[in-house]
C-alpha positions as CSV (number, residue, x, y, z in Angstrom):
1,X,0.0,0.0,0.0
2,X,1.4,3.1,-0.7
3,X,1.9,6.3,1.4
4,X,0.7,9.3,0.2
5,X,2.5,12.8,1.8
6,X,0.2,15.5,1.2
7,X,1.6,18.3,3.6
8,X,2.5,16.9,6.9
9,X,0.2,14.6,6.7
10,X,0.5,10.8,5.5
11,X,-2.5,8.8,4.0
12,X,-2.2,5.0,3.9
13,X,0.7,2.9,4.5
14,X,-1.1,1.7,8.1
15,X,-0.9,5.5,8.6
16,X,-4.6,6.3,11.3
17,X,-7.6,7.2,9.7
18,X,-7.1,10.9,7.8
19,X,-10.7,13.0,7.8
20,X,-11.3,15.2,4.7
21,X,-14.4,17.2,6.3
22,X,-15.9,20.9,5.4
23,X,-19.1,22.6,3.5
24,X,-19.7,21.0,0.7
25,X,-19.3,24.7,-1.3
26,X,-17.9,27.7,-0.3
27,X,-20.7,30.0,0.5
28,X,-18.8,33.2,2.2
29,X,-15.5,33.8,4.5
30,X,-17.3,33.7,7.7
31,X,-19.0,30.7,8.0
32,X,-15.6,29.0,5.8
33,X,-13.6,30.1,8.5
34,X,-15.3,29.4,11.6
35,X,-16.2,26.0,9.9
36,X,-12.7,25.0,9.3
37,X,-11.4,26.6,12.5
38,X,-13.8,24.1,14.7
39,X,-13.1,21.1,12.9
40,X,-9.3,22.0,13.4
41,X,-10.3,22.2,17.5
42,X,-11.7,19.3,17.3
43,X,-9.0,17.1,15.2
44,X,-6.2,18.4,17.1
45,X,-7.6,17.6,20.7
46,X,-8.6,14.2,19.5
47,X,-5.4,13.5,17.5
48,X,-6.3,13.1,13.9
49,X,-4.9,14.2,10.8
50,X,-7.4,17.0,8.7
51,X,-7.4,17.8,5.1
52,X,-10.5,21.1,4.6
53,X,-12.8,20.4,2.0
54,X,-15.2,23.1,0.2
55,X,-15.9,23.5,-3.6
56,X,-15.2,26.8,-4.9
57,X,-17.6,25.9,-7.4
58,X,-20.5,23.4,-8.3
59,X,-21.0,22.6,-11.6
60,X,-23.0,20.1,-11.3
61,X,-26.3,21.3,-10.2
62,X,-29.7,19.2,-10.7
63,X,-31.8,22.5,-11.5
64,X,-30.6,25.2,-13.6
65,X,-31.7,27.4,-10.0
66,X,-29.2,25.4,-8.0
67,X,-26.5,27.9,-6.7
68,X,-23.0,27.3,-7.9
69,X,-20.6,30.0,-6.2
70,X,-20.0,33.3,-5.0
71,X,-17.5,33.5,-7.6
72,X,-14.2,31.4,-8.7
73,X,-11.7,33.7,-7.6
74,X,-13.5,34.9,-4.3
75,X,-13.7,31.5,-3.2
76,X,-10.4,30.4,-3.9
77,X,-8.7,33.4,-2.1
78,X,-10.9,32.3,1.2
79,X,-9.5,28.6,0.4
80,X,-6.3,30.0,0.1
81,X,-6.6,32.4,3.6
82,X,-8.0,29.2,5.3
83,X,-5.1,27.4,4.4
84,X,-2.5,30.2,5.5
85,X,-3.9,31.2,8.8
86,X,-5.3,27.9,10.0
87,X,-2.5,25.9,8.6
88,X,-4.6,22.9,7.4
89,X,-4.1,21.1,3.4
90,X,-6.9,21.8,1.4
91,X,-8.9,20.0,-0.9
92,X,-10.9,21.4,-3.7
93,X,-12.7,20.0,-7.0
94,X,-12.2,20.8,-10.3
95,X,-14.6,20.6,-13.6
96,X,-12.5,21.5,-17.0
97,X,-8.8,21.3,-17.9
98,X,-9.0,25.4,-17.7
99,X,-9.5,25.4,-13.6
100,X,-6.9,23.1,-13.2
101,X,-4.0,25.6,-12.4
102,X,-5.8,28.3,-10.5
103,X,-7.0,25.5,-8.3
104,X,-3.8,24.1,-8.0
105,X,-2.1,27.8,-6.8
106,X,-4.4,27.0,-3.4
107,X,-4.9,23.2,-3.2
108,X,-2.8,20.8,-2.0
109,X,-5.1,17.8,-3.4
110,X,-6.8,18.2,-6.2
111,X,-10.3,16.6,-6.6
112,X,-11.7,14.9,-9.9
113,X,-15.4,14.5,-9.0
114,X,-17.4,11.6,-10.1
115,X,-18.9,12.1,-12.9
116,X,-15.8,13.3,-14.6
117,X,-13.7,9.8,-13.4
118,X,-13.1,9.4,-17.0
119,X,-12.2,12.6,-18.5
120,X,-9.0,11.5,-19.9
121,X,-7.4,14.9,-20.4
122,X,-8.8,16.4,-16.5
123,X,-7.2,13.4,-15.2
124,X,-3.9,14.1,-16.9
125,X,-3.4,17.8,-16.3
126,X,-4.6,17.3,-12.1
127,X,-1.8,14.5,-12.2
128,X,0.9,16.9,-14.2
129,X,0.3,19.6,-11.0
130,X,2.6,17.3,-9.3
131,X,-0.2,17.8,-6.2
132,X,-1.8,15.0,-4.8
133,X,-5.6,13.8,-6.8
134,X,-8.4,12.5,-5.3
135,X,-10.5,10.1,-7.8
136,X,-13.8,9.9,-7.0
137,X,-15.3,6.8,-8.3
138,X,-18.2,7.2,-10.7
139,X,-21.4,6.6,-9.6
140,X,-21.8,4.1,-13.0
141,X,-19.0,2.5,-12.2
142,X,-17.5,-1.1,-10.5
143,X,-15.2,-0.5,-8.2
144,X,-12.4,-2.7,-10.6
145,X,-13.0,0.0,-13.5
146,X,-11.0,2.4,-10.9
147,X,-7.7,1.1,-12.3
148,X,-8.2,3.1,-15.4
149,X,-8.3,6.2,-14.2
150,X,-5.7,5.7,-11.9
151,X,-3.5,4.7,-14.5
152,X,-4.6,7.7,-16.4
153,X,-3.1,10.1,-13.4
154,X,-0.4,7.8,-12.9
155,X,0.6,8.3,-16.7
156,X,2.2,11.5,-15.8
157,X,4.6,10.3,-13.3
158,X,2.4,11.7,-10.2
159,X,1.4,8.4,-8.2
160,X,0.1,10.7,-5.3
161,X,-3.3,9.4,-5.7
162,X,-6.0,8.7,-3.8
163,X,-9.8,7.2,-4.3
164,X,-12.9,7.6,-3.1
165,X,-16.1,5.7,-2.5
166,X,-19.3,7.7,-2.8
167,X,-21.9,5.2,-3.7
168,X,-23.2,3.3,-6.6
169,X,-26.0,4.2,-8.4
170,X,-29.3,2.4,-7.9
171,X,-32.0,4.0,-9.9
172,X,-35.2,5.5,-8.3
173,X,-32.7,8.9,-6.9
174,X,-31.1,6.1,-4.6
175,X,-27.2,5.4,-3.9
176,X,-25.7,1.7,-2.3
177,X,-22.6,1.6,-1.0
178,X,-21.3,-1.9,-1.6
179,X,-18.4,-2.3,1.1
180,X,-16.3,-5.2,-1.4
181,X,-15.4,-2.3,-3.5
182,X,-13.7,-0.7,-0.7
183,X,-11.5,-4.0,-0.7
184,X,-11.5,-4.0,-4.3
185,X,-10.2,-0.9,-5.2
186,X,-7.2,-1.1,-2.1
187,X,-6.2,-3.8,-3.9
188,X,-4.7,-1.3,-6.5
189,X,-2.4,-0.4,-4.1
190,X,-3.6,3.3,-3.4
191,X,-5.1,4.9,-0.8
192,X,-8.5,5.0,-0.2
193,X,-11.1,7.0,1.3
194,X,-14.8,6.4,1.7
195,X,-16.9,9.6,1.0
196,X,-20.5,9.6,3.7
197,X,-22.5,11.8,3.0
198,X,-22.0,12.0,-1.1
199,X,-23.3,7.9,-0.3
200,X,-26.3,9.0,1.2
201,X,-27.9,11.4,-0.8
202,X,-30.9,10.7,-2.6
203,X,-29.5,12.3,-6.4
204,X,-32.2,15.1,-7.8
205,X,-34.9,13.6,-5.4
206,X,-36.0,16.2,-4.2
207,X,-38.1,18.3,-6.6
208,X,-35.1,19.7,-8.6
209,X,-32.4,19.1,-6.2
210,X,-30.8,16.2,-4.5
211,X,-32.3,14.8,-1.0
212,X,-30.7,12.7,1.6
213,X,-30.4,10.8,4.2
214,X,-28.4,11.8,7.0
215,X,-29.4,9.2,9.5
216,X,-27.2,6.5,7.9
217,X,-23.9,8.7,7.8
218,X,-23.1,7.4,11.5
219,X,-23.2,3.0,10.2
220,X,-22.0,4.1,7.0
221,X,-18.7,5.6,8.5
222,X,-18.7,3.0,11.1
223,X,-19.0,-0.1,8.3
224,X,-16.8,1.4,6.0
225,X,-13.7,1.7,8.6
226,X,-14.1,-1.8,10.1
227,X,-13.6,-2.7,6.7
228,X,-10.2,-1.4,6.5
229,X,-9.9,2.2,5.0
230,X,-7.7,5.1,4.6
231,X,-9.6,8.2,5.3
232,X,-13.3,9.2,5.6
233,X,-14.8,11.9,4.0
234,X,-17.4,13.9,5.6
235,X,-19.2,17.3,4.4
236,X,-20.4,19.2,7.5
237,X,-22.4,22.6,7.8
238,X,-22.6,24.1,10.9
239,X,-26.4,25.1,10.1
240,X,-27.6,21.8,7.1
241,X,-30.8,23.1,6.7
242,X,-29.7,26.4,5.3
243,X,-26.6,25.5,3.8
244,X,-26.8,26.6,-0.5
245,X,-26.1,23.0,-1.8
246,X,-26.6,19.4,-0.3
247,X,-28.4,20.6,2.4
248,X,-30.4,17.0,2.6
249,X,-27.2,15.3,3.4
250,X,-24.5,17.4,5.0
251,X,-23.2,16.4,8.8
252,X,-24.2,18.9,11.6
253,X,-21.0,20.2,12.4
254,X,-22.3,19.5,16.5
255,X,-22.2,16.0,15.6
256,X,-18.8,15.4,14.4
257,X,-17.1,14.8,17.3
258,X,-19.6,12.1,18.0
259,X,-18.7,10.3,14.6
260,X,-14.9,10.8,14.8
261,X,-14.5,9.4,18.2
262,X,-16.5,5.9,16.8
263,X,-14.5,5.8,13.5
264,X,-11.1,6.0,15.4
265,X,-11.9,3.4,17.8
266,X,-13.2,1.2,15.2
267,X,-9.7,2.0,13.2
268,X,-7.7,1.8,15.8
269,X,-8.9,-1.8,16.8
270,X,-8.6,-2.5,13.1
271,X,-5.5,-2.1,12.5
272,X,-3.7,-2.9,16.1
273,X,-4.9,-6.0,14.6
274,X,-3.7,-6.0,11.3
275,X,-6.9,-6.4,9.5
276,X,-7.2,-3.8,7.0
């Protein structure tokens, strides 16, 4: 299994649990900042490694109403604040070959989101940043299929890759996680990371925007580490029910402390045991 450095921070190689946690968009400096500044309280008193997580953009929106961003450049330059003043990694998405290099100025993993797993030329010019990519695995696609876009990064000599589970797609504006695949794609020899809120969403069912269901974050976190993972992946909002995109499956930011504490025992036991 590889290691992957991404700051101070190492992902796989036996390495604890990493959380990749923040708003799933960047909706103003304020709430950014105070967002990323608890989950930093709470990851250093408990001990565990923190990449920030918001999308200075969404371009993948169910309505043509759904908001995208306060602006490309606006939102990077609060990505890029958070990541100077709170001295955390930060992890961003991008959409065309074009945002690539403005993203990478701030990010130090790039995101490929999952319906774009096999843009060829995205996955090329993240990997020739030289910064670490995150792969999310296409809704549409088994978890073996992941090999080709890994290759696809790894073509440009950057093997700082990483994968992430987000659910399969199961027709009817439902998502399954299938907890093999999680097996399956480790068995590539990269890190990977299990995204649980993205797997409970219910996609554009919700009269022109995508529902949820937040209840099953807690098992879904909890199954997936006992399994043997990497990192989770957790988009939390101190305020869900406002929040401008996913609002029907974002993590209360109150009750992150509550999840962490279960996924590191359950990882902690996993691998003082060698199971993962």
């Amino acid at each position: 299994m590889k290691t992957v450095a991404i700051s101070s921070i190492s992902v796989g190689g036996g390495n604890p649990l990493v959380l990749i946690a923040g708003p799933c968009v960047v909706e103003n400096r304020d709430m950014i900042f105070s967002t990323a500044a608890k989950i930093k309280e709470i990851t250093s008193r408990l001990g565990m490694p923190f990449i920030f997580k918001s999308s200075y953009k969404k371009a993948n929106r169910t309505s043509v109403g759904g908001f995208t961003s306060i602006g490309i450049d606006e939102a990077l330059k609060i990505l890029g604040d958070v990541k100077k003043e709170l001295r955390v990694p930060i992890l961003t998405d991008v959409h065309t070959e074009e945002e690539v290099s403005a993203a990478a100025q701030v990010a130090d993993v790039i995101q490929i989101p999952a319906f774009l797993c096999r843009q060829t030329e995205l996955l090329i010019a993240a990997g020739k940043t030289g910064k670490a990519v995150n792969i999310k695995k296409g809704q549409f696609l088994a978890p073996e299929d992941m090999r080709h876009p890994i290759e696809k990064v790894a073509s440009t000599k950057n093997e700082k890759i990483l994968v992430t589970e987000r659910g399969a797609s199961f027709g009817y504006h439902n998502l399954v996680v299938d907890m093999r695949g999680l097996t399956v794609m480790r068995s590539f020899g990269y890190p990977v990371i299990l995204d649980a809120t993205h797997s409970v969403q219910l996609p554009s069912g919700d009269n022109g925007k995508s529902g949820g269901q937040p209840q099953y974050i807690f098992p879904i976190v909890r199954a997936g580490v006992a399994v043997g993972i990497d990192g989770v992946f957790i988009e939390t909002h101190p305020d869900p029910a406002h929040a401008l995109s996913d609002a029907a499956s974002q993590l209360p930011l109150s009750r992150l402390e509550d999840l962490l504490l279960q996924a590191m025992e359950i990882d902690s036991l996993v691998k003082r045991n060698g199971w993962s």
